[in-house]
C-alpha positions as CSV (number, residue, x, y, z in Angstrom):
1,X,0.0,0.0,0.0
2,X,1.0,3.3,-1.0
3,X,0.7,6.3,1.6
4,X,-0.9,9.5,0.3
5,X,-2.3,12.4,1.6
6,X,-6.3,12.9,0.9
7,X,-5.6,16.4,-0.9
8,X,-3.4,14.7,-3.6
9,X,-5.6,12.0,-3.8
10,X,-8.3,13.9,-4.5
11,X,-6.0,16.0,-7.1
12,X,-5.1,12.6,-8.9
13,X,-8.5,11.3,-8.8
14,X,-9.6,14.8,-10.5
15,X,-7.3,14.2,-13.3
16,X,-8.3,10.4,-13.4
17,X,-11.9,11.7,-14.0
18,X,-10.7,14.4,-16.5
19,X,-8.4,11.2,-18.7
20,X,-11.3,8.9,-18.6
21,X,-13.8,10.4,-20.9
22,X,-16.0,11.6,-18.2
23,X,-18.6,14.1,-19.7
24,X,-18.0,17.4,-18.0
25,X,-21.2,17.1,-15.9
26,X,-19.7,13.7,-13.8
27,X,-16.6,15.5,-13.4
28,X,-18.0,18.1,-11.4
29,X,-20.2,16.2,-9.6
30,X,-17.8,13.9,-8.7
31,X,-15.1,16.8,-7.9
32,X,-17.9,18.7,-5.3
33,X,-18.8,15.4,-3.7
34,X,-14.7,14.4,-3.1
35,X,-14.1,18.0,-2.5
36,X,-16.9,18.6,0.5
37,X,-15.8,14.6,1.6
38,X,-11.6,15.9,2.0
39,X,-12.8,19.2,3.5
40,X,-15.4,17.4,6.0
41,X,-12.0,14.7,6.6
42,X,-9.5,17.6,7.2
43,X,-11.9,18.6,9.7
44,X,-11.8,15.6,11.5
45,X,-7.7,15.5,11.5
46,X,-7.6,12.9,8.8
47,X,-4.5,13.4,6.6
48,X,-3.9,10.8,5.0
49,X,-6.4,8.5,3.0
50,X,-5.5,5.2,4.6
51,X,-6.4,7.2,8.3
52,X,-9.9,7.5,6.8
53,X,-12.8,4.4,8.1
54,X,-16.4,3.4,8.1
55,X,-17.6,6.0,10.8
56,X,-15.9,8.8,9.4
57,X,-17.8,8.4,5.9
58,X,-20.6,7.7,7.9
59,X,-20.1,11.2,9.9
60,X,-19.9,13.2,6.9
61,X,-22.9,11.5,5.2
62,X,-24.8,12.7,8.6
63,X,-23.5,16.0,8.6
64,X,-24.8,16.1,4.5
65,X,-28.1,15.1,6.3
66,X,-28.1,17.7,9.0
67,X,-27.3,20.9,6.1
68,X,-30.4,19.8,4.6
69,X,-29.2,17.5,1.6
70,X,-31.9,15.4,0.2
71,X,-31.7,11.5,0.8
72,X,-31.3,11.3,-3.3
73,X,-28.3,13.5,-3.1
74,X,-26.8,11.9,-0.1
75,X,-26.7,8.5,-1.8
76,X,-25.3,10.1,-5.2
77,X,-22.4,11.4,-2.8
78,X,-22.1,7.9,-1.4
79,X,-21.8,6.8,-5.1
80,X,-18.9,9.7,-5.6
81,X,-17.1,8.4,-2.5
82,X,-17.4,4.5,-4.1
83,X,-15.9,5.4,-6.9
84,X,-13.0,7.7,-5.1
85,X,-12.5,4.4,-3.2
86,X,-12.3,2.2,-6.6
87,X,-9.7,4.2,-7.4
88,X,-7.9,4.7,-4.9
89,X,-7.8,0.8,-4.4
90,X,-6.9,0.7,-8.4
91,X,-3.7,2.5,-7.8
92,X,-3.3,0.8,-4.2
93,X,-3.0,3.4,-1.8
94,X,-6.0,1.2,0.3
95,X,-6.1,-2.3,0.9
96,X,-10.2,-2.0,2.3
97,X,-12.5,-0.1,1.1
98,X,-14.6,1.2,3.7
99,X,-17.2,2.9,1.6
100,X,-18.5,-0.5,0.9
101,X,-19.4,-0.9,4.2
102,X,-22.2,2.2,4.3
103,X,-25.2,1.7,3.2
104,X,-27.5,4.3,0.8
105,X,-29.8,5.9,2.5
106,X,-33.7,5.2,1.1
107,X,-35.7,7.8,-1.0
108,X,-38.3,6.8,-3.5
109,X,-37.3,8.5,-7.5
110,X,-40.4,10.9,-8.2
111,X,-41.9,9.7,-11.6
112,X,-40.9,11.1,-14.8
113,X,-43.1,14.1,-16.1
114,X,-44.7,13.5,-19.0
115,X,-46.5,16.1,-20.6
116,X,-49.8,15.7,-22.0
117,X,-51.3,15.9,-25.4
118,X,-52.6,19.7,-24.2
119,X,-49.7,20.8,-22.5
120,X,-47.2,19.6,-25.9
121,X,-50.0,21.6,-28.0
122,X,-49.6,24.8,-26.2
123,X,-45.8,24.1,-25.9
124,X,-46.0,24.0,-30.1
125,X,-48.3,26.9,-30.4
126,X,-46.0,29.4,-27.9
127,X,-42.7,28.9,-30.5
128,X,-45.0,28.7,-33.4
129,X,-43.1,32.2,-34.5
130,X,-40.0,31.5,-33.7
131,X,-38.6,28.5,-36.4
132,X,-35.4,27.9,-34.4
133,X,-36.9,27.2,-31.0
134,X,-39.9,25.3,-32.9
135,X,-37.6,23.2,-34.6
136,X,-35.5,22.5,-31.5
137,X,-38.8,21.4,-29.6
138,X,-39.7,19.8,-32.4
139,X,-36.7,17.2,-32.7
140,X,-36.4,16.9,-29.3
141,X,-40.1,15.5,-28.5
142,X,-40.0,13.8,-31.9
143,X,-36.6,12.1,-31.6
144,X,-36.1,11.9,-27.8
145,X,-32.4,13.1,-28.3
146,X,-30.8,14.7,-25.2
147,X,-30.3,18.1,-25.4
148,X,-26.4,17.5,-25.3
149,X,-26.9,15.5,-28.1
150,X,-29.0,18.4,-29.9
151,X,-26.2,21.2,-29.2
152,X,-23.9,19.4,-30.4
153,X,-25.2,18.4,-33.8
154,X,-23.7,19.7,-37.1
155,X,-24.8,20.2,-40.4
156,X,-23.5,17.4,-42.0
157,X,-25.9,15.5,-38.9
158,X,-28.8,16.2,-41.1
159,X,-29.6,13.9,-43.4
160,X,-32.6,13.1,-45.7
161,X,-34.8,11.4,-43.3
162,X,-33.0,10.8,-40.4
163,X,-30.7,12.6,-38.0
164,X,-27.0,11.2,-37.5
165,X,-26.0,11.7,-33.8
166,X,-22.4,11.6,-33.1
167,X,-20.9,10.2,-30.1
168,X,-20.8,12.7,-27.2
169,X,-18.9,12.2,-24.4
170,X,-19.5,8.4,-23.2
171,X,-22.6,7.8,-25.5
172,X,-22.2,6.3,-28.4
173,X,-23.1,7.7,-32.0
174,X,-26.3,6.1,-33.7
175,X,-28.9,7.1,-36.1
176,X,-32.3,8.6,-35.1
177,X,-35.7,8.8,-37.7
178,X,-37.0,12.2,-38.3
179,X,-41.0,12.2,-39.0
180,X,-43.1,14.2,-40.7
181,X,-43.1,17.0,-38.6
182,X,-40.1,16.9,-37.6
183,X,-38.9,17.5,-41.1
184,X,-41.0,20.2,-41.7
185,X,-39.5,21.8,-38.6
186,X,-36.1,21.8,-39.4
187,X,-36.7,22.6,-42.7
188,X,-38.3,25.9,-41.9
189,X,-35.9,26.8,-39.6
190,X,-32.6,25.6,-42.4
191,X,-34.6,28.8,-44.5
192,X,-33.5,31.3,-41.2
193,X,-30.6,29.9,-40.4
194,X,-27.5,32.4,-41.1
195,X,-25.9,31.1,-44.5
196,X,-23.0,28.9,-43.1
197,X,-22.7,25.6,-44.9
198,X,-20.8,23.5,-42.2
199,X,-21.0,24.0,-38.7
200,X,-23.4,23.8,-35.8
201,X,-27.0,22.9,-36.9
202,X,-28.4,25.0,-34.5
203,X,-26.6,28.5,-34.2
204,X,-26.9,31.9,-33.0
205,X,-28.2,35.1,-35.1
206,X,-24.2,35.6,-35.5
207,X,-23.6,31.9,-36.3
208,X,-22.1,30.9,-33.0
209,X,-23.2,27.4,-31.5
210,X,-26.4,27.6,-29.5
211,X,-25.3,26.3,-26.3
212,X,-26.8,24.0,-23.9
213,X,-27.3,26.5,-21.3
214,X,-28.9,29.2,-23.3
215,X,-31.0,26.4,-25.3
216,X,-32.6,25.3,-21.9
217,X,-33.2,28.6,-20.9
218,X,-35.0,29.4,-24.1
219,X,-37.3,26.2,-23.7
220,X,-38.1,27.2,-20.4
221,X,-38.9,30.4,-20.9
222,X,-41.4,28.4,-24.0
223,X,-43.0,26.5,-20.8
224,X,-43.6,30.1,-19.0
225,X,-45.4,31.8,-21.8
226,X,-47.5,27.9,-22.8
227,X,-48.0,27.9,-18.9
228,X,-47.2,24.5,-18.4
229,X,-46.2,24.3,-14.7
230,X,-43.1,22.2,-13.1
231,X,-41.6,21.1,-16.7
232,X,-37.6,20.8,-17.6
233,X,-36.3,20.0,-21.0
234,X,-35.6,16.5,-19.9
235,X,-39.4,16.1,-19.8
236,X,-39.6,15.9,-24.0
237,X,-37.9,12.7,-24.2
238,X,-40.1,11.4,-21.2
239,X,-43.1,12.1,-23.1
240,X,-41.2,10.5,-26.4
241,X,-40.6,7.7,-24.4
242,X,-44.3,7.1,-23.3
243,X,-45.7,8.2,-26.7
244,X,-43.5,5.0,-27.7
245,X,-44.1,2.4,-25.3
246,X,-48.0,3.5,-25.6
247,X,-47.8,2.5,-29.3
248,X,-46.4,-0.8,-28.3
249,X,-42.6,-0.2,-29.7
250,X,-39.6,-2.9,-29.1
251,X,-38.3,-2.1,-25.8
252,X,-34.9,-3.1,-27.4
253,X,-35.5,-1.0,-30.7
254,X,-36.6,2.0,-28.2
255,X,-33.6,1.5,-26.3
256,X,-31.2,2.2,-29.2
257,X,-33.1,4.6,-30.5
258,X,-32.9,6.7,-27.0
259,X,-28.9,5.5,-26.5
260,X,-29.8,4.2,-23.5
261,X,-26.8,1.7,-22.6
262,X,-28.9,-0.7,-20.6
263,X,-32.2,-2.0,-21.5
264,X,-33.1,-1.9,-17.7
265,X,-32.8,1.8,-18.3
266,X,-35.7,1.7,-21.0
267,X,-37.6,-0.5,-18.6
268,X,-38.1,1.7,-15.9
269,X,-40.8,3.6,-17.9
270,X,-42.9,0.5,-18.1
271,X,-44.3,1.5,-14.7
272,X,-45.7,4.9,-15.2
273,X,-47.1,3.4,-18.8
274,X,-48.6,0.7,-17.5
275,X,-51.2,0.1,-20.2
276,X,-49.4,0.5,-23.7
277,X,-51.9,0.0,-25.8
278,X,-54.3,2.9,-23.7
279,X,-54.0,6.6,-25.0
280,X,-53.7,5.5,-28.7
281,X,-56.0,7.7,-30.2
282,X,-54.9,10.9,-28.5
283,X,-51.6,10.4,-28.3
284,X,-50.8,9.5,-32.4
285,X,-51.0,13.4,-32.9
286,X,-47.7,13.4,-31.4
């Protein structure tokens, strides 16, 4: 066992993170968790990581409980500190891991929000006049893309009927249908979009990328003016996802075309559509 001191470990497993492909969201989750779990440690005079046992992870998940930390986010720092202790157990500076030893706390995950025939309508009818945000919505309640995946798409993406998503960060590329409507969105916003052949698909009036930030800002502010209440962009491929299993899709064929890398993943919706074949007739508008 090698000795180290839990601020360079916490540097090395920072640039471990950083060389491993992580996309930029994991490695600052990650970072905070280690980063509050060292401070909380330096606290407690631990120096070094092999000074570090069951009780003190323990302490600081209590202390994450007594600043008001949800049980969900408590257990996603216990899965930061797991894999802090993989590593650290990779590059043998433990011999035990005493993370194993703590158990997740319980919390119940809130079912996904899927927005109704009414509320998509409205959502529709509020970017009606504006062809980039339309288009946007468009693709990603038609396709069920993330909006990663949407920023990050280029011209050469768009194809005839179909839309090539690259790989982006640890998903893997694949090829996603475009329908009807979809089609027609894109194609009235392609007619507005600044004249640069190659590039971003979705840019700025100046033709700078539209970024993921100020793309989910927009949609929300589409939400405010439809007035559909308690909504985040995330909730489009929910309701993609329903509108599929409702129509009775492959769970395997609905899986690849989501990117999902475990079916189990695709699964999970099959218990807040638990009739698939109800909804039918108001839902093939979508």
């Amino acid at each position: 066992m090698k000795i180290i001191k839990l601020s360079d470990a916490n540097e090395e497993f920072r640039n471990y993170l950083k060389g491993n492909k992580n996309s930029s969201a994991t490695i600052v989750a990650y970072g905070k968790d280690v980063e509050q779990l060292v401070t909380f440690l330096n606290e407690l005079k631990k120096n070094h990581i092999h000074e570090v046992d069951k009780e003190d992870i323990d302490a600081f998940l209590a202390s994450m409980s007594k600043n008001g930390y949800t049980a969900k986010s408590i257990s996603r720092k216990l899965n930061s500190t797991r894999t802090f202790y993989r590593f650290l157990k990779i590059n043998e500076y433990i011999t035990d891991d005493p993370s194993l030893l703590v158990d997740h706390p319980q919390y119940h995950l809130a079912p996904p929000r899927i927005l109704t025939p009414t509320e998509y309508r409205a959502l529709r009818d509020a970017a009606q006049n504006d062809a980039r945000m339309y288009a946007i919505i468009e693709i990603l309640l038609q396709t069920g893309i993330r909006i990663g995946e949407l920023a990050a798409l280029k011209m050469e993406d768009v194809k005839k009927d179909s839309l090539h998503i690259p790989a982006v960060e640890k998903h893997e590329e694949r090829d996603v249908p475009l329908n009807a409507r979809s089609r027609e969105a894109l194609r009235r916003y392609l007619e507005i979009r600044p004249k640069i052949e190659s590039g971003p698909l979705f840019v700025t009036k100046s033709g700078k990328s539209f970024l993921v930030r100020n793309i989910r800002t927009a949609i929300e502010r589409y939400f405010r003016i439809a007035e559909i209440k308690n909504a985040k962009v995330n909730d489009l491929r929910h309701t993609f996802v329903a509108h599929h299993l409702r129509h009775g899709i492959s769970l395997v064929l609905l899986s690849k075309l989501l990117g999902h890398k475990r079916l189990s993943t695709t699964e999970r919706y099959l218990d807040f559509v638990p009739d698939r074949a109800k909804e039918t007739a108001i839902m093939s508008e979508l």
